[in-house]
C-alpha positions in Angstrom: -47.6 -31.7 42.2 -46.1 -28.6 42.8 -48.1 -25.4 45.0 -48.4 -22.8 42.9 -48.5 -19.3 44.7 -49.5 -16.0 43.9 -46.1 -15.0 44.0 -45.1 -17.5 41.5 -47.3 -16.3 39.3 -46.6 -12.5 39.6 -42.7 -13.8 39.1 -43.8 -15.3 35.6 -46.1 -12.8 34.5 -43.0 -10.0 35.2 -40.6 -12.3 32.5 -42.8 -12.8 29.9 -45.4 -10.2 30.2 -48.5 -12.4 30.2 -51.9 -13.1 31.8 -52.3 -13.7 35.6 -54.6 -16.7 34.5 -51.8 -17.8 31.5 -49.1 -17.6 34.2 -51.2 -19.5 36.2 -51.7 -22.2 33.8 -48.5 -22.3 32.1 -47.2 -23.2 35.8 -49.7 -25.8 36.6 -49.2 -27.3 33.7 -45.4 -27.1 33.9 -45.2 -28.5 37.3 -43.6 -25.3 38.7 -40.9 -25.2 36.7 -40.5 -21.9 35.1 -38.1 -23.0 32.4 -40.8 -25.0 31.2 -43.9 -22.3 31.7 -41.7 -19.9 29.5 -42.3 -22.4 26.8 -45.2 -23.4 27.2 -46.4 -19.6 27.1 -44.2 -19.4 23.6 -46.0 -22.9 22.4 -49.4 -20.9 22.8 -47.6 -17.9 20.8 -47.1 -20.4 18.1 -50.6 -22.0 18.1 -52.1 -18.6 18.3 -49.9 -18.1 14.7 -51.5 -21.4 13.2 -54.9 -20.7 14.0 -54.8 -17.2 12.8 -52.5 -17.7 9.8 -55.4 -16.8 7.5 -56.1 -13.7 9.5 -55.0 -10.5 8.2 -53.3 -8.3 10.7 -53.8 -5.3 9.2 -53.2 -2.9 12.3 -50.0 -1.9 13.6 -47.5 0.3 14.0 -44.6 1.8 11.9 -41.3 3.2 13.1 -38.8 5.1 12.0 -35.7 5.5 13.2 -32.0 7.0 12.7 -28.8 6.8 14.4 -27.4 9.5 16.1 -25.0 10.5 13.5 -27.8 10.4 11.2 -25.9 8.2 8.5 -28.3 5.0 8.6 -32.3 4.5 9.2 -34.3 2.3 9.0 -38.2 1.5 8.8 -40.3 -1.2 10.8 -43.6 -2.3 10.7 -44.7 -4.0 13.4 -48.6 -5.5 12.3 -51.7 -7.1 14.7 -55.1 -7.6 14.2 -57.1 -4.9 16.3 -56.7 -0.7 15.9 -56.7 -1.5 20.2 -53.9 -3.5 20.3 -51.7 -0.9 18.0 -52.4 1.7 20.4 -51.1 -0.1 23.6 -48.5 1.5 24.9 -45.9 -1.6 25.7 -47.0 -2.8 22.1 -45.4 0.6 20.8 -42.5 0.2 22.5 -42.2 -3.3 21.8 -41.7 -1.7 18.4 -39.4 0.9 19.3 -37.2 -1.3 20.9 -37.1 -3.6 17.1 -35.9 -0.3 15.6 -33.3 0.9 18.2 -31.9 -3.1 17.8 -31.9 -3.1 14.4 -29.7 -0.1 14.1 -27.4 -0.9 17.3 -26.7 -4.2 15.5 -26.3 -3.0 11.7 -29.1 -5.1 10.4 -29.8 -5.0 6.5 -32.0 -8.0 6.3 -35.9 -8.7 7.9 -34.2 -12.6 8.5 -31.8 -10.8 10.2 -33.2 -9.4 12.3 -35.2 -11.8 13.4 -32.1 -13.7 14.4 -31.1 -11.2 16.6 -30.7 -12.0 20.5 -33.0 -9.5 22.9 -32.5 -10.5 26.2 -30.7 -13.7 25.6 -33.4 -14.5 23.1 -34.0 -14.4 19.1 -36.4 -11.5 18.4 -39.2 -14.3 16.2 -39.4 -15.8 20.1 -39.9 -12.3 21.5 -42.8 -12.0 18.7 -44.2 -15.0 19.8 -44.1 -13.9 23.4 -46.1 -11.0 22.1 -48.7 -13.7 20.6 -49.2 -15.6 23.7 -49.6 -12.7 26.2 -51.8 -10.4 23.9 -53.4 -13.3 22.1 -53.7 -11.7 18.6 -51.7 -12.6 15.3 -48.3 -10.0 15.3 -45.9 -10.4 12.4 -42.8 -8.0 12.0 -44.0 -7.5 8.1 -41.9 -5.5 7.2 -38.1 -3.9 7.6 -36.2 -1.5 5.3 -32.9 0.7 5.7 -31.5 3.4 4.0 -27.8 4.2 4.3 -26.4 7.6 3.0 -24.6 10.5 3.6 -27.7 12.5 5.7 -30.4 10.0 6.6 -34.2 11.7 8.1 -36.4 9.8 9.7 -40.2 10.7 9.5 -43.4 9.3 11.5 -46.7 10.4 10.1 -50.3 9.9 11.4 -50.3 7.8 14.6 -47.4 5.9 13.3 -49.7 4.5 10.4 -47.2 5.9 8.2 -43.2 6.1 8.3 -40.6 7.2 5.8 -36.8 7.7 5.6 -35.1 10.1 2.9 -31.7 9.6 1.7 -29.6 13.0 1.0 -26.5 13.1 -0.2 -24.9 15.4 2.1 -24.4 15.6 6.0 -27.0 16.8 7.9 -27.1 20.7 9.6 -30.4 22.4 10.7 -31.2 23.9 6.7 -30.6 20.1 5.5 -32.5 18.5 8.3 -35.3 20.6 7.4 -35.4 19.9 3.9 -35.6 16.3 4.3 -38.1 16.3 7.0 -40.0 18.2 3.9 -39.5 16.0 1.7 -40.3 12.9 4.0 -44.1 14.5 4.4 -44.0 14.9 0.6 -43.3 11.5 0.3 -46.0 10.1 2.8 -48.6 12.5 1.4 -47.6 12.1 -2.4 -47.0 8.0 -2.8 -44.0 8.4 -5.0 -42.9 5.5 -6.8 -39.1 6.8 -7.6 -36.8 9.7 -7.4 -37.2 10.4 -11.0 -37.9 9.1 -14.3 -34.5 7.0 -14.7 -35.4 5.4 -11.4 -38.8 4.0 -11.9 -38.7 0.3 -13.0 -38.9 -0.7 -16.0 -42.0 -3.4 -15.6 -44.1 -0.1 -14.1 -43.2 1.9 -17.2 -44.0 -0.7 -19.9 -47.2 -1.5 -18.0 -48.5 2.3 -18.0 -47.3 2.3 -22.1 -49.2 -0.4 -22.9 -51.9 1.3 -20.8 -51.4 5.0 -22.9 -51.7 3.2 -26.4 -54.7 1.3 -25.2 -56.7 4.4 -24.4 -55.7 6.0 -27.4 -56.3 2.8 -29.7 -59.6 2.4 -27.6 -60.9 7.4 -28.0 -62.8 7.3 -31.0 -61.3 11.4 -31.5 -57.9 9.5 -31.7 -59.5 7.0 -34.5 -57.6 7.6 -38.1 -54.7 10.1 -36.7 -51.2 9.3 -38.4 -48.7 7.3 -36.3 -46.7 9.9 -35.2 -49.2 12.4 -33.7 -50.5 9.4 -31.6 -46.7 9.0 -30.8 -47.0 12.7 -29.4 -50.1 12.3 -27.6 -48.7 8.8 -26.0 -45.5 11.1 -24.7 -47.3 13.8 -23.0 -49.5 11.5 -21.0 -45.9 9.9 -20.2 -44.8 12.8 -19.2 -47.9 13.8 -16.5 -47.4 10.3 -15.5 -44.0 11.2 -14.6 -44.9 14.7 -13.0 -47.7 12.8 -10.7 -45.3 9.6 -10.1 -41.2 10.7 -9.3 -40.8 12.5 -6.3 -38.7 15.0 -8.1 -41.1 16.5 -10.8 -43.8 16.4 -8.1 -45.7 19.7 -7.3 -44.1 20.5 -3.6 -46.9 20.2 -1.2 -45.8 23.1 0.9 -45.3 25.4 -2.0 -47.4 24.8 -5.3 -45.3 27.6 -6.9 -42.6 24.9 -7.2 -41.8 21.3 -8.1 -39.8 19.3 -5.3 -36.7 19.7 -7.4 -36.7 23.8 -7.4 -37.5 23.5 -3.6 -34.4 21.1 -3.0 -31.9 23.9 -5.6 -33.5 26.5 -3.4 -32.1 25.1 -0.2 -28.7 23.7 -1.8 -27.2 23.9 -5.3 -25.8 20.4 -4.7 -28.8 18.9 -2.7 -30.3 15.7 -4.3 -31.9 13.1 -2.6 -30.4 9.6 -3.1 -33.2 7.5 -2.3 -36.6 6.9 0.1 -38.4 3.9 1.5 -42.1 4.8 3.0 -44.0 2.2 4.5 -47.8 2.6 5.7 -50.8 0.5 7.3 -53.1 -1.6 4.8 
């Protein structure tokens, strides 16, 4: 059997990041051979997955990132089990460094992602590192990307909150601002579209069927002809839509206006082609 000395150890532990003791182990049990200890410390990332796949890692982090030309962002949530875990500092970066890859190597797709080589290694093994050295369940859970003319990147409340804004024309300082704005209106507001056109179709049914059984269900709106109800029904449509679409909202910043007035007031041509917000639980 091989001697296993401390040096060993500390040589293991600065490749993968674990434990003194799970170096330790992972070399006894290896023989020495560090090849094999590196697997061994990813088999224990994978058990630590089985055993806690009906654990909800609700924790985490979110980050949100652009590239330096501000053309593309993208989004990534990065979850564990523990609030102590999501405020480790190398777990952070360990998130970080997910965004800055994903955008180095043009990823559109979570799957993709995953495939993606980080030190001579697909990033799902890197998450499993993560597993075996911190010993909670971590899942990348989720990845968007927004591509568009100006692209802002926003990080809200401990990075429990992240959000990129679309804008359909290059960033300058004014512009910038704007969407930075409009990113905390977003992660304040919960915003399920741009407008009215954009909000899906099964959401919009659903809140009809909802309107016309409140109305069937008042006993004021009992007897009223067809077409009043028909009125009534629209004007809760329409406060559904003012609360909803990030356009009609009232601005947070400035309840003298709506988003949209706030956006003309900055640039005649400034719309906003599209956000993705991500948050925590």
């Amino acid at each position: 059997m091989a001697q296993i000395t401390a040096a060993d150890v500390n040589k293991l532990r600065q490749q993968t990041g674990a434990g003194m003791m799970d170096c330790r182990k992972a070399l006894i049990e290896s023989d020495g051979d560090f090849e094999k200890a590196i697997d061994y410390l990813r088999k224990k990332g994978a058990k630590i997955a089985a055993q806690r796949s009906d654990r909800e890692a609700r924790e985490g982090v979110v980050i949100a990132r652009t590239t330096p030309d501000g053309k593309k962002g993208v989004l990534v949530l990065l979850s564990c089990e523990t609030d102590f875990v999501a405020k480790n500092q190398d777990f952070i970066q360990f998130a970080e460094t997910i965004a800055q890859t994903a955008l180095q190597h043009d990823v559109h797709q979570l799957q993709d992602l995953l495939q993606i080589q980080i030190a001579h290694e697909p990033l799902q093994n890197r998450v499993l590192d993560q597993m075996a050295r911190i010993g909670e369940k971590i899942e990348l859970s989720r990845f968007e990307r927004i591509d568009a003319p100006g692209v802002v990147a926003y990080t809200h409340a401990g990075n429990r909150i992240g959000v990129l804004i679309g804008l359909n024309m290059v960033l300058d300082p004014a512009i910038e601002q704007a969407g930075r704005d409009i990113a905390m209106q977003v992660a304040a507001m919960k915003p399920i579209a741009v407008d009215r056109d954009q909000v899906p179709e099964e959401i919009l049914n659903r809140e009809k069927e909802i309107v016309w059984e409140q109305l069937k269900q008042d006993p004021k709106m009992q007897g009223k002809p067809e077409n009043i109800l028909a009125k009534i029904a629209e004007g809760k449509l329409e406060a559904f839509f003012k609360e909803n679409t990030l356009l009609a909202q009232t601005f947070v910043k400035n309840h003298e206006q709506t988003v949209a007035q706030f956006l003309a007031s900055v640039h005649p041509n400034l719309r906003v082609t599209g956000f993705k917000r991500v948050a925590l639980g």
